[in-house]
C-alpha positions in Angstrom: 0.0 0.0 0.0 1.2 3.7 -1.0 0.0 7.1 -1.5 1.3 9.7 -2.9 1.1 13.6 -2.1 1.6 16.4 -4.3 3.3 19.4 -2.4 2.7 23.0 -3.9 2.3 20.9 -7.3 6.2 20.1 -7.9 7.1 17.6 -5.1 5.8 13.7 -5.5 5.9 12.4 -1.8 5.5 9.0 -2.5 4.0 7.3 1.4 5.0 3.7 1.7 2.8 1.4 4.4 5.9 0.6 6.3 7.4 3.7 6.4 5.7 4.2 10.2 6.2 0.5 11.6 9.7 0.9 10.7 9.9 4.3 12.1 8.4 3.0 15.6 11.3 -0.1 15.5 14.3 2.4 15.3 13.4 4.7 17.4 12.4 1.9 20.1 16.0 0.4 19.3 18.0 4.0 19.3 16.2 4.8 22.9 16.9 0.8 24.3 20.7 1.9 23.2 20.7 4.9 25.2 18.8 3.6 28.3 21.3 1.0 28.6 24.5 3.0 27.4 23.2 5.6 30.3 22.7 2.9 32.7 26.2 1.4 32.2 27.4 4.7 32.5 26.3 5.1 35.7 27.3 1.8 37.3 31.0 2.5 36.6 31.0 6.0 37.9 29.2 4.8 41.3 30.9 1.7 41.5 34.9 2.1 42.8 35.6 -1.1 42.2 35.2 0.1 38.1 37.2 3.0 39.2 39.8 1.3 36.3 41.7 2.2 33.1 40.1 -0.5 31.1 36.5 1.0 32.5 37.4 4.0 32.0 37.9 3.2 28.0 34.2 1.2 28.7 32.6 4.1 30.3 34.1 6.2 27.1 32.3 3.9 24.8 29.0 3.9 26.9 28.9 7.6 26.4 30.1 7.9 22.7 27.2 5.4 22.3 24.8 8.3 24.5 25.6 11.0 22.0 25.5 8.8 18.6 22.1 7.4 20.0 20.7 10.6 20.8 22.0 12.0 17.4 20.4 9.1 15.9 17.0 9.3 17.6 16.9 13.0 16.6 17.5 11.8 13.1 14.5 9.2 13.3 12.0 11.0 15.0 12.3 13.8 12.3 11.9 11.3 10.0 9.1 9.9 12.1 7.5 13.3 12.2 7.5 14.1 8.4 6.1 10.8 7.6 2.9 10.7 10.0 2.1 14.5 8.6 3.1 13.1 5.4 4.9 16.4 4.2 8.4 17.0 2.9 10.3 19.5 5.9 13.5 20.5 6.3 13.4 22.2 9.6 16.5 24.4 10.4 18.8 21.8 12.9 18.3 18.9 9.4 21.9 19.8 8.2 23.2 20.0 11.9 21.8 16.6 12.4 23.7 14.9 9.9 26.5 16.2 10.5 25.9 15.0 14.1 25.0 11.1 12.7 29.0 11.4 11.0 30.7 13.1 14.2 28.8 10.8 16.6 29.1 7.7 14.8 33.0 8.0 14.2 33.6 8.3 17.9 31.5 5.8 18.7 33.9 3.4 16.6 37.2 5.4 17.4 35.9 4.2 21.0 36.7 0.6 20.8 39.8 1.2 18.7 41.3 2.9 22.3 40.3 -0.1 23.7 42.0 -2.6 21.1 45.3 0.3 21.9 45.6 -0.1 25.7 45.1 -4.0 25.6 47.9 -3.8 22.6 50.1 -1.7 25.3 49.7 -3.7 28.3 50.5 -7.0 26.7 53.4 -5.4 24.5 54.6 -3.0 26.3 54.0 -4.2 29.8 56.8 -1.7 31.6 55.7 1.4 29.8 53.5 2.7 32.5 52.7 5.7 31.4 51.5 4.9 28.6 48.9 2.7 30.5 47.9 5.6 33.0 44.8 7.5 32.9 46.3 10.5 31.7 47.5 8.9 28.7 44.6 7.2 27.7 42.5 10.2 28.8 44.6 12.1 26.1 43.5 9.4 23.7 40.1 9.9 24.4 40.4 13.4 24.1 42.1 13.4 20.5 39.3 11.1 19.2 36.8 13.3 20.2 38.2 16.2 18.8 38.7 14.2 15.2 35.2 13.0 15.0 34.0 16.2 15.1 36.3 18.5 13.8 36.0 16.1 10.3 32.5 16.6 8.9 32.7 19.7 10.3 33.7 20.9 6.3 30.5 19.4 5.1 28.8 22.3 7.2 30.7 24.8 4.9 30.4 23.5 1.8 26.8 22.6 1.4 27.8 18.7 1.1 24.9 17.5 3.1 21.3 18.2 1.6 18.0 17.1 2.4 16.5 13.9 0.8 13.1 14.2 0.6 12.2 10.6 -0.3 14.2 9.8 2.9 13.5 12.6 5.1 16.7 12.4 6.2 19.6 14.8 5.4 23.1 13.4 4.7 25.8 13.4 2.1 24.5 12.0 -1.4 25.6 8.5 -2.0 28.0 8.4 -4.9 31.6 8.2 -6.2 32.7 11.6 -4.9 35.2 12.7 -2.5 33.0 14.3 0.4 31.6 10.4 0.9 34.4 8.2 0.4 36.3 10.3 2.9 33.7 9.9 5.4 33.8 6.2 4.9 37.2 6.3 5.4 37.4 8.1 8.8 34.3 6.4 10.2 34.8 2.9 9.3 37.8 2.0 7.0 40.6 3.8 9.3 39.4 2.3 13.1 38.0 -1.1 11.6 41.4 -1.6 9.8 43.5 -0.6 12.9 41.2 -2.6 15.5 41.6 -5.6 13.4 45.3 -4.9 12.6 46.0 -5.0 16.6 44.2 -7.9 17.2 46.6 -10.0 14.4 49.4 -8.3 15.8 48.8 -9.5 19.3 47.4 -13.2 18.4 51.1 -13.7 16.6 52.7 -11.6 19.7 51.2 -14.6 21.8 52.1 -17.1 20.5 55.5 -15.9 20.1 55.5 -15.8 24.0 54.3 -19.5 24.4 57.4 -20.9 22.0 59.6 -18.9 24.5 60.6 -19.4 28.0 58.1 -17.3 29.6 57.0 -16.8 33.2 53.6 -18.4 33.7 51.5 -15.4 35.1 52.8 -13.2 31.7 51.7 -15.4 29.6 48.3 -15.5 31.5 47.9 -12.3 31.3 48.7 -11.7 27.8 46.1 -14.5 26.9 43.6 -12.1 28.9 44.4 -9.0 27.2 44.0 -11.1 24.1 40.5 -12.5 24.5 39.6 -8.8 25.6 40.6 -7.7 22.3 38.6 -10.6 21.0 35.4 -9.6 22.3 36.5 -6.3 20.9 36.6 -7.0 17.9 33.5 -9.5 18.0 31.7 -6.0 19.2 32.6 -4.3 15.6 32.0 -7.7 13.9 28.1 -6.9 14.8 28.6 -3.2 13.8 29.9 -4.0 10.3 27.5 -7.2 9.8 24.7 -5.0 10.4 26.4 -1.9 8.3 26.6 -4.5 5.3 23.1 -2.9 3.7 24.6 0.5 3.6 27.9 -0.7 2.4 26.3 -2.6 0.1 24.5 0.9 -1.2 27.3 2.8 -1.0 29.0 0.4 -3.3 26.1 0.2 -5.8 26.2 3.7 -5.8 29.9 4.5 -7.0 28.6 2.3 -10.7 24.5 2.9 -10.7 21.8 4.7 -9.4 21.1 3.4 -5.5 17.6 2.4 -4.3 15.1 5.1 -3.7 15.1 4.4 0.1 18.2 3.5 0.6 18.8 5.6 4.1 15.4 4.2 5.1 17.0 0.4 4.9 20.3 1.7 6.0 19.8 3.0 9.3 17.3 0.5 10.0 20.2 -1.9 9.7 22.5 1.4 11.8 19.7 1.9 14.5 19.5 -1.7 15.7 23.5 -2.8 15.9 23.8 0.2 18.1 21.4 -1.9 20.8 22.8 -5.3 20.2 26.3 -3.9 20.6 25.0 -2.4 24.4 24.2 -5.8 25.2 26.9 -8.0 23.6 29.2 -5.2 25.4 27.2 -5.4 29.1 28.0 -9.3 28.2 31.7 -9.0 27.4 32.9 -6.6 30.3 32.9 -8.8 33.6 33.1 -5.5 36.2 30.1 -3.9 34.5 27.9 -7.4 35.0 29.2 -8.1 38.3 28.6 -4.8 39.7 25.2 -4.9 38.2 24.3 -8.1 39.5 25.4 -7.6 42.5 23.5 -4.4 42.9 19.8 -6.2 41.5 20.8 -9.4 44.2 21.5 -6.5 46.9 18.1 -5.1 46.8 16.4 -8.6 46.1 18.0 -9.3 49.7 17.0 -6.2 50.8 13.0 -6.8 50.0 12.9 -10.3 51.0 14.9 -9.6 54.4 12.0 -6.4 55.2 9.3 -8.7 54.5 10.3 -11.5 56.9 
């Protein structure tokens, strides 16, 4: 089922039936992401025991993962909006939302790229300390935040992003131009190479150590910081699995004309690895669960120890 609606008698809006179910379904994913990416924040800045350099590259992730949900629910509820008025609008914050959707979502990959680093560090460089410190990796953080938005911040300047009116959705067009292959490169293609760069790196490392003569507790700990990385990487697995629709447009793009909703499909795709990557990363990080559990258990005790 479709309708279409002529605007001021030049704009076609054509209204596809699931256009509103799938509206509902991202922004009930983006605001599950950002419930839980709030809530995991949280724990680790109440909790001491998660008062830790590794948690503090978590709690780093947890909020990159705040601000690209909230720039992606700002993005779908705009899009939500349009379509139950059915009318084509580009409100004044459109452009300032996509370039939002690019600052947010680089940092939101750039954050477990730190992570991959300071496992990388501890296991290779085990007696440079500062480099392990909070100050360091603070300085990390700091940098990455300041590249993913200082980066699109040309496409503000040079008109790159424009409103799609079959999308409702403003963002760079999708073909063989500079403006978009350089945010695929700075988004995706530069942190997903590096991340899984480190993690080959540090599987050959490791098993370089167990051919050698060494200590038993290293070794043990190197295999840690390794399976750390693993679920690391497992984490972008599900980001790039579930970005395989968009590549695949982007692709299709650079030859032939891409589908007419092709940000519709793609950020459905976008919207919903953000929430399974929350929960595959509350399942990977031991503190975070532990310190969760044992708050729920706490009160459970609590109630039951009142009522008797």
């Amino acid at each position: 089922m479709e309708s279409s609606i002529v605007v001021k008698n030049s704009t076609i809006i054509t209204i596809e039936s699931w256009f509103i179910p799938f509206d509902v379904l991202i922004v009930a994913c983006t605001s599950l992401a950002i419930i839980l990416s709030i809530l995991f924040l949280c724990i680790i800045i109440l909790d001491k025991t998660c008062h830790t350099v590794p948690m503090m590259m978590t709690a780093n992730t947890c909020l990159s993962a705040i601000v690209a949900g909230c720039s992606l629910l700002s993005i779908s509820m705009f899009t939500l909006e349009n379509d139950v008025k059915q009318i084509p609008y580009e409100d004044s914050f459109c452009i300032l939302r996509g370039y939002f959707s690019y600052a947010s979502c680089a940092l939101f990959d750039y954050s477990f790229l730190l992570q991959s680093i300071y496992r990388y560090i501890t296991v290779v460089y085990p007696f440079r300390l500062f480099w392990q410190s909070a100050k360091f990796q603070a300085l990390l953080i700091c940098s990455t935040w300041i590249f993913s938005f200082v980066f699109p911040a040309a496409y503000m300047f040079t008109n790159s992003v424009i409103y799609n009116v079959d999308n409702q959705i403003c963002q760079l067009p999708l073909r063989f131009a500079f403006p978009i292959i350089y945010a695929a490169c700075c988004i995706y293609i530069i942190p997903v190479s590096l991340i899984m760069l480190i993690y080959l790196k540090l599987v050959r490392y490791v098993k370089e150590m167990s051919k050698r003569v060494t200590p038993i507790n290293v070794l043990a700990r190197a295999e840690k910081e390794l399976r750390m990385v693993q679920r690391t990487v497992i984490l972008v697995t599900i980001l790039l699995a579930l970005g395989i629709p968009y590549t695949i447009i982007l692709i299709m793009s650079f030859f032939t004309n891409p589908p007419k909703y092709r940000f519709r499909i793609a950020f459905i795709f976008i919207d919903v690895s953000l929430a399974f990557v929350m929960i595959a990363l509350f399942k990977f990080t031991d503190p975070l669960r532990t310190s969760l559990m044992r708050r729920v258990n706490g009160r459970t005790n609590t109630v039951v120890a009142t009522m008797t």
